[in-house]
C-alpha positions as CSV (number, residue, x, y, z in Angstrom):
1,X,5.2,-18.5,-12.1
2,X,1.6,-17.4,-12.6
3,X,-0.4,-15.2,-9.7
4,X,-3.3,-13.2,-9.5
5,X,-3.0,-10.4,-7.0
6,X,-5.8,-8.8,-6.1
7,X,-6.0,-5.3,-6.3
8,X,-9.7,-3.8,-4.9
9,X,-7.9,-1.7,-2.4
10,X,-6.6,0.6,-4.2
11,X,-9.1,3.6,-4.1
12,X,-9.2,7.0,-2.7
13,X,-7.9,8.3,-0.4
14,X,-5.3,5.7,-0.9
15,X,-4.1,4.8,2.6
16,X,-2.1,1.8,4.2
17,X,-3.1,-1.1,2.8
18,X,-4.2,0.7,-0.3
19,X,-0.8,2.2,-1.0
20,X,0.7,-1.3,0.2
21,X,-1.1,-3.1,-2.8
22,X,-0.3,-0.2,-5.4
23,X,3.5,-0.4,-4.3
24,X,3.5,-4.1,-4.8
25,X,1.7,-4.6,-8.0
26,X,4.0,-1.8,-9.4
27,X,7.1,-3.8,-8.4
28,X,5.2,-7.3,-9.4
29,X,4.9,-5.8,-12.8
30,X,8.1,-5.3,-13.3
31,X,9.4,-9.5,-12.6
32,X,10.1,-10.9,-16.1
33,X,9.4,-14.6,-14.5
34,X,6.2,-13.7,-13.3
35,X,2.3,-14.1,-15.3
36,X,0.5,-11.4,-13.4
37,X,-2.9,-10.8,-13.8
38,X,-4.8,-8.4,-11.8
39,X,-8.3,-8.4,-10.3
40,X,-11.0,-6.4,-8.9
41,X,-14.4,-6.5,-8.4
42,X,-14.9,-9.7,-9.6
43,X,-13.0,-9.3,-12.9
44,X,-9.5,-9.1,-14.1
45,X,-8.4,-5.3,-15.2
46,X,-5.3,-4.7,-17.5
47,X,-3.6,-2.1,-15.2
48,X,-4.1,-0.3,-12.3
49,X,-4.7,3.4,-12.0
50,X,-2.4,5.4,-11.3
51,X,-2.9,7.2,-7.7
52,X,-4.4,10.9,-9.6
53,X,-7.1,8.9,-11.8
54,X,-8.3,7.0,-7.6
55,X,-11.6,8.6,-6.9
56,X,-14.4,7.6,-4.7
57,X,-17.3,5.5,-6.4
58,X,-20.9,5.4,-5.9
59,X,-20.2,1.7,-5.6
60,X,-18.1,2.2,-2.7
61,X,-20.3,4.2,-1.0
62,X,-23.3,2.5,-1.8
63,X,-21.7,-0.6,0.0
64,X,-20.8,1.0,2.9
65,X,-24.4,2.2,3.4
66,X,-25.8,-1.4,2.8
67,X,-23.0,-3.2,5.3
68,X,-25.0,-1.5,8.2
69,X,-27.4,-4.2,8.1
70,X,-26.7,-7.7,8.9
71,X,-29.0,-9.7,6.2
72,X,-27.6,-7.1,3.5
73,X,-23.9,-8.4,4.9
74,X,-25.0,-11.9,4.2
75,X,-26.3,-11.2,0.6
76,X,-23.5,-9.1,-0.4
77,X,-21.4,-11.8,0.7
78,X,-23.1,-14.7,-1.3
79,X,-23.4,-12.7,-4.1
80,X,-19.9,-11.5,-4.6
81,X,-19.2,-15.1,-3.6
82,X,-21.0,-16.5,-6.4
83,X,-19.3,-13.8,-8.9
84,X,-15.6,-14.1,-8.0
85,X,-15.8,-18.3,-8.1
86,X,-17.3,-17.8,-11.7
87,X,-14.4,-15.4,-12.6
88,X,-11.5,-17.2,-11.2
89,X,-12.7,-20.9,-12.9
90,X,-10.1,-22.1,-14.9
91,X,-7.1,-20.5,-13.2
92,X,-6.3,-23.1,-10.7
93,X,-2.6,-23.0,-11.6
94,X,-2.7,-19.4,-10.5
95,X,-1.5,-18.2,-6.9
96,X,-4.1,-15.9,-5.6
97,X,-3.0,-13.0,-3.2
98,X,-5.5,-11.4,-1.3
99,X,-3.5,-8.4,-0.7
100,X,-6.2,-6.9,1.6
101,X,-7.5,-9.3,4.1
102,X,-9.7,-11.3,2.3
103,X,-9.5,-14.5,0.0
104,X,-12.7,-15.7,-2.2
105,X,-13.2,-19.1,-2.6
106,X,-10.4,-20.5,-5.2
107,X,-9.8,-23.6,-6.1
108,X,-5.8,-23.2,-6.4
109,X,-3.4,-22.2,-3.9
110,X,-3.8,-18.8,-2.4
111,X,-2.2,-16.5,0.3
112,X,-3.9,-13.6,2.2
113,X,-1.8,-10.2,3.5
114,X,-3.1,-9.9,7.3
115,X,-2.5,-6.5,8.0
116,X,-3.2,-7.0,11.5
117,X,-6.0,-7.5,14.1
118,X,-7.6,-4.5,15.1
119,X,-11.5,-5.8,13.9
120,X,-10.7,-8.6,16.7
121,X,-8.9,-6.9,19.5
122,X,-9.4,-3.0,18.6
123,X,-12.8,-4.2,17.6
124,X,-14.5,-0.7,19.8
125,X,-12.4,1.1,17.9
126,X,-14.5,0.3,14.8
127,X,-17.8,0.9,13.4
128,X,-20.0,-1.9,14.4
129,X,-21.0,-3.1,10.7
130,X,-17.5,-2.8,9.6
131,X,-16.2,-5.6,12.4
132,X,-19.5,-7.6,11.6
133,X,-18.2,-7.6,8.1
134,X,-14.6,-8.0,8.6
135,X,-14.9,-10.9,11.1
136,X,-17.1,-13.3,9.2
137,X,-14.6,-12.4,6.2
138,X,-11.5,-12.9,7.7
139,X,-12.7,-16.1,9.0
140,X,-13.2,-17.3,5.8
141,X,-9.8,-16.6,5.2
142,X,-8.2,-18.1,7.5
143,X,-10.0,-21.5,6.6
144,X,-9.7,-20.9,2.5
145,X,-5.5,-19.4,2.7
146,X,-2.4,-21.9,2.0
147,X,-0.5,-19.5,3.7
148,X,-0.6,-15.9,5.4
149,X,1.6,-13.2,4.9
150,X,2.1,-10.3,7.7
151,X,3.7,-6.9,8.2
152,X,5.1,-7.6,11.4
153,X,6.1,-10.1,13.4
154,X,4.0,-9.2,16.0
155,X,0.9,-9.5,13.8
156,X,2.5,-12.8,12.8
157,X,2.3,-13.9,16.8
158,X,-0.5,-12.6,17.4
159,X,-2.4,-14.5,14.9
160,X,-0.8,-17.7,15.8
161,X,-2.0,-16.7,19.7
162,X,-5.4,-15.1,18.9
163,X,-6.8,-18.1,16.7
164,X,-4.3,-21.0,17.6
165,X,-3.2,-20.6,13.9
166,X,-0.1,-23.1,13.1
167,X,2.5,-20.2,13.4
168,X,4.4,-22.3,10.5
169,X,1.7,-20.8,7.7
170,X,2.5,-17.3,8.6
171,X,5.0,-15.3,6.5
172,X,6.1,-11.8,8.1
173,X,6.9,-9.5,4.8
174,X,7.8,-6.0,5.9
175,X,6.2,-3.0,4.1
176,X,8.4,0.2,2.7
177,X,7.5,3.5,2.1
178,X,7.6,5.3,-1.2
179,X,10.5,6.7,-2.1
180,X,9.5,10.0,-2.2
181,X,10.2,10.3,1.5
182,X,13.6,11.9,2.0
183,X,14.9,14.8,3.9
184,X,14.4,17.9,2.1
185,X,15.6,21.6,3.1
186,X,14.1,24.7,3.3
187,X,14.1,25.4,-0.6
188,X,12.7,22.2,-1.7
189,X,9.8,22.3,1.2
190,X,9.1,26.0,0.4
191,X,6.8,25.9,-1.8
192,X,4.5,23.4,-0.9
193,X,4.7,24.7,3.2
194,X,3.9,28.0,1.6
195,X,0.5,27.0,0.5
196,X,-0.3,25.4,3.8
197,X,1.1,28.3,5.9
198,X,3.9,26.6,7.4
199,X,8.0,27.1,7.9
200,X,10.6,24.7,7.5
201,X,10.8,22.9,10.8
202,X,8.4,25.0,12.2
203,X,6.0,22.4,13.3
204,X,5.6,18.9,14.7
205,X,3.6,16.8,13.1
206,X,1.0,13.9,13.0
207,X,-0.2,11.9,9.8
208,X,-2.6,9.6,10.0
209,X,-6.4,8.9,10.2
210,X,-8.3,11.1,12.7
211,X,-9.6,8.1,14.5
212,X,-9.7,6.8,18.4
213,X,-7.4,4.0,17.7
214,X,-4.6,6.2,16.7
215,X,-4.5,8.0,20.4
216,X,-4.7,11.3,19.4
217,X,-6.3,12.4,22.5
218,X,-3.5,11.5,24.4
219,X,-1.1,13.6,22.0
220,X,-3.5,16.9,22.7
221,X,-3.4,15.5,26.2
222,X,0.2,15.8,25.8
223,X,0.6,18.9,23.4
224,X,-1.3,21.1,25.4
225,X,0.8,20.4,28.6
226,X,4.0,21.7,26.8
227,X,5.7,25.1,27.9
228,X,3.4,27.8,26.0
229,X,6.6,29.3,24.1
230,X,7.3,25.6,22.7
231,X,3.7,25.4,21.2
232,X,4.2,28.6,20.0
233,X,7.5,27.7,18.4
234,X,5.8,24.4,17.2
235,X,2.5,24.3,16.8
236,X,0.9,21.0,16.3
237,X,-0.3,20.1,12.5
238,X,-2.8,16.7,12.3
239,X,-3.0,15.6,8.5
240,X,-5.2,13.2,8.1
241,X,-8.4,11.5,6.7
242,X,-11.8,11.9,8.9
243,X,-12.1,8.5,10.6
244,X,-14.7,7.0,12.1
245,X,-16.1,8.0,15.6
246,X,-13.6,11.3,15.6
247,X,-16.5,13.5,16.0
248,X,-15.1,14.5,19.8
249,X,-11.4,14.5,18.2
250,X,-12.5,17.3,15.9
251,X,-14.2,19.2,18.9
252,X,-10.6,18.9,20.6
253,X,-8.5,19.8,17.4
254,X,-10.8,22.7,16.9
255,X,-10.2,23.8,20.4
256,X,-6.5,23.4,19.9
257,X,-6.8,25.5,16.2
258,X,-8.9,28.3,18.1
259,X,-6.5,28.6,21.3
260,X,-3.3,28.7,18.1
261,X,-1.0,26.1,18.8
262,X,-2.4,23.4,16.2
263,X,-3.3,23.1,12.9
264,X,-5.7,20.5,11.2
265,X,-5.0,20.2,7.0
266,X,-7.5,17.6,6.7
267,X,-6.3,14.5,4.1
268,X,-3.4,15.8,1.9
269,X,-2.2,14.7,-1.3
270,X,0.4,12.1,-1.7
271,X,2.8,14.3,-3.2
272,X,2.7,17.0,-0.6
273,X,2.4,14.1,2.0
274,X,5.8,13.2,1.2
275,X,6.9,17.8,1.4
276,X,4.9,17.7,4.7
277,X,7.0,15.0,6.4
278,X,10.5,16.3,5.4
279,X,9.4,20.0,6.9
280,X,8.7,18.7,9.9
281,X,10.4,19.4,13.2
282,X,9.3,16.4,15.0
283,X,7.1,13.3,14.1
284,X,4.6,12.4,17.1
285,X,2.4,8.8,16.8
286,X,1.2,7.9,19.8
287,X,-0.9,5.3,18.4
288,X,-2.8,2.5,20.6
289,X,-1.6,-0.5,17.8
290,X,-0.4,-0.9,14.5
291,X,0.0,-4.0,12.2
292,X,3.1,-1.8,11.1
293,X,3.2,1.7,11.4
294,X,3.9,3.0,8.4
295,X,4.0,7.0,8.9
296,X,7.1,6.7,11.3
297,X,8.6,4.9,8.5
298,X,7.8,7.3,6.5
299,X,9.5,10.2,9.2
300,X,13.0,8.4,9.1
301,X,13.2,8.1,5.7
302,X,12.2,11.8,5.7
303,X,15.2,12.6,8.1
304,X,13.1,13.8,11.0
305,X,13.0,12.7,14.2
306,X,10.4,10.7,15.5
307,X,8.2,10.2,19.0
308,X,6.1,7.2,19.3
309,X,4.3,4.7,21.4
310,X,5.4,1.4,22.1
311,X,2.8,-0.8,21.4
312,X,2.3,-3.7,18.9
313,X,4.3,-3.4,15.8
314,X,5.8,-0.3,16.6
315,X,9.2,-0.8,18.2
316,X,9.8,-3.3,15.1
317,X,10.0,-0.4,12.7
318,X,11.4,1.9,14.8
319,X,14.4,-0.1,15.6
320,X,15.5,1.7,18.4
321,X,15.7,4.7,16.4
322,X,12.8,7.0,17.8
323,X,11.7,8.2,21.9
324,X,9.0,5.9,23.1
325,X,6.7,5.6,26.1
326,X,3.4,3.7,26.5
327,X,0.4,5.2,24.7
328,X,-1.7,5.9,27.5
329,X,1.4,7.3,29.9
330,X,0.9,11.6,28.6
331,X,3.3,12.8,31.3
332,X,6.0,10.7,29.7
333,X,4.6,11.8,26.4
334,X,4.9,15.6,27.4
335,X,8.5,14.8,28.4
336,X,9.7,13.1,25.3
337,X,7.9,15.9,23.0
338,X,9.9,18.7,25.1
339,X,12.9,16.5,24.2
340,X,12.2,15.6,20.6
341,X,11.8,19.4,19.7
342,X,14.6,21.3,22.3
343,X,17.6,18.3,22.3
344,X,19.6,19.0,19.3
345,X,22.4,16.2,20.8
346,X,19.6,13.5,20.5
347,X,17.9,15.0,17.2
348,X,21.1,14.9,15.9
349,X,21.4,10.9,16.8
350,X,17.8,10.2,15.7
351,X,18.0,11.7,12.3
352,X,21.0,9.7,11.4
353,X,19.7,6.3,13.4
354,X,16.3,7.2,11.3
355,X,17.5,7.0,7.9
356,X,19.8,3.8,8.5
357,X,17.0,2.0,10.1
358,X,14.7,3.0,7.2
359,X,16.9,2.3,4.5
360,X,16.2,-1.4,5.5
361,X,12.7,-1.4,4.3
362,X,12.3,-0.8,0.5
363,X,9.2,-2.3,-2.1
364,X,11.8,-4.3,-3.6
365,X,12.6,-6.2,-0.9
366,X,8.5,-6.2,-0.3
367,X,8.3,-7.5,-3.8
368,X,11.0,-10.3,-3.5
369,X,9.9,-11.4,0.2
370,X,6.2,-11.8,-1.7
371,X,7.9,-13.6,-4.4
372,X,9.5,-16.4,-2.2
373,X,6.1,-16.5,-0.8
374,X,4.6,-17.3,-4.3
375,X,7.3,-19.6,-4.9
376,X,6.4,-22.0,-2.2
377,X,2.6,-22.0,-3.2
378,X,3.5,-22.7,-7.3
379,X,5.7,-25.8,-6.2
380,X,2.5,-26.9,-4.4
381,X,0.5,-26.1,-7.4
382,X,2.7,-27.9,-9.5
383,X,2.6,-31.1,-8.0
């Protein structure tokens, strides 16, 4: 079986759908029936980098400057266009995976990861020139893919409903985290909380981009209506990457740093991602919508006990394991914090419900589910 997955996500800072494609080519790689060739920026590369060597380029930013204008969308488009059909001639009996939304034009079979919607339905909750972009793209997606792969089922149905797509083309393949999330103790954390300031399960925590989609106004909403010895117990860390449009969320956290009961660490390293999580005392993600939600995933596996919304893809990879309320209801937020870091009978439960509803998910199974996915599209290819 022969497949070209592409791979252009994977930069810095390597979040979701970044780490999604690094995880999968690294399990890809290791398929003895599988021809895998990788490609990026209109070429094919012989490996990809491992996560330390992913820094930002001048490319990449150079882009993202130029995508604020409509006619420089357009051009960029054609000529990128233009570049990957001349690279991909000649590999019609290849699959193509567009592991990150988009799909050039190919003259073989090819399949596209939907990670979810949010450029159509969240679309506010996005730079302007980044939905301008995104749209026309994932347009020409949906018209170019054999197939579609999601993370959720919801993102599945909500494709199918948003764009009257035949539901049968649409693959749900569930994401994993990386196995360095697992519950730690107090020893193993020490270290790395040490650096950072922080106690083993001194804290409740939030990972994630700082960003308005992710609702963390509602959690500061919520945090700061918590008993005053509880915030003092637990102050509220945030670690994440500056977003866009999180110039007023910064104002707040800052507020919330100043008056002592939170603490902002800014984007943090995988590997002390992974320390962070397993310290915690409580994981809170309120979030507005998710294609899947992978930092409660990442809690479970971690052995801590998570609060969440319930919106989109969320109560899929939960699994009935984590306290959830509607993303905009902060009195029942409040409520379900208070509970999450004082209820040792329920924390207890969760931990234990946590890491067997996590130990469902894995990149294998990623990897295999893919496979299948790739299987269906060589048969085509082959006749």
């Amino acid at each position: 079986m022969k497949v070209i997955l592409s791979v252009d996500s994977i930069k810095f800072p390597l979040t979701g759908i970044g780490r999604y494609t690094y995880e999968l080519a690294k399990q890809l790689q290791l398929q003895s029936d599988l021809e895998l060739l990788l490609f990026a920026n209109g070429s094919f590369v012989s490996n990809i980098l491992t996560v330390e060597k992913i820094k930002p380029s001048i490319f990449g930013h150079l882009r993202s400057q130029l995508l604020k204008s409509n006619l420089a969308i357009k051009i960029y488009q054609l000529l990128t266009g233009i570049r990957n059909w001349i690279a991909l001639k000649g590999h019609d009996d290849y699959v193509f995976h567009g592991s990150g939304f988009y799909l050039p034009k190919f003259s073989g079979n090819s399949v596209a990861t939907f990670h979810d919607l949010s450029v159509f339905s969240w679309a506010h909750c996005h730079p302007p020139e980044r939905v301008r972009f995104m749209q026309r793209e994932l347009n020409f997606t949906l018209q170019r893919a054999s197939l579609l792969i999601t993370d959720s089922e919801y993102t599945r149905q909500e494709i199918a409903g948003y764009f009257g797509y035949p539901i049968d083309k649409i693959r749900t393949v569930a994401l994993a985290c990386s196995s360095e999330f697992h519950p730690r103790d107090a020893i193993e954390t020490s270290f790395i909380l040490n650096k950072f300031g922080l106690e083993h399960h001194g804290y409740a925590l939030y990972a994630g981009t700082i960003e308005p989609r992710k609702n963390i106004e509602s959690l500061l909403d919520a945090y700061a209506m918590l008993p005053e010895a509880l915030r003092a117990r637990w102050p509220l860390v945030l670690a994440g990457y500056h977003g866009w449009k999180s110039e007023a969320l910064h104002q707040r956290i800052e507020a919330a740093v100043t008056a002592g009961w939170a603490r902002y660490l800014g984007y943090v390293e995988n590997d002390d991602l992974s320390i962070l999580f397993a310290g915690a005392h409580l994981f809170v993600f309120p979030s507005h919508y998710e294609g899947f939600g992978l930092p409660v995933l990442e809690a479970m596996a971690s052995g801590v006990p998570v609060v969440c919304s319930n919106s989109s893809s969320l109560p899929e990879v939960a699994g009935g394991a984590a306290l959830m309320c509607d993303a905009l209801d902060v009195d029942k937020l409040t409520q379900l914090i208070v509970l999450g870091l004082e209820d040792e009978s329920w924390r207890v439960e969760a931990v234990a419900k946590g890491l067997a509803q996590s130990s469902k998910f894995s990149w294998q199974r990623c990897a295999k589910e893919t496979m299948a996915v790739y299987r269906e599209l060589a048969i085509r290819n082959n006749h």
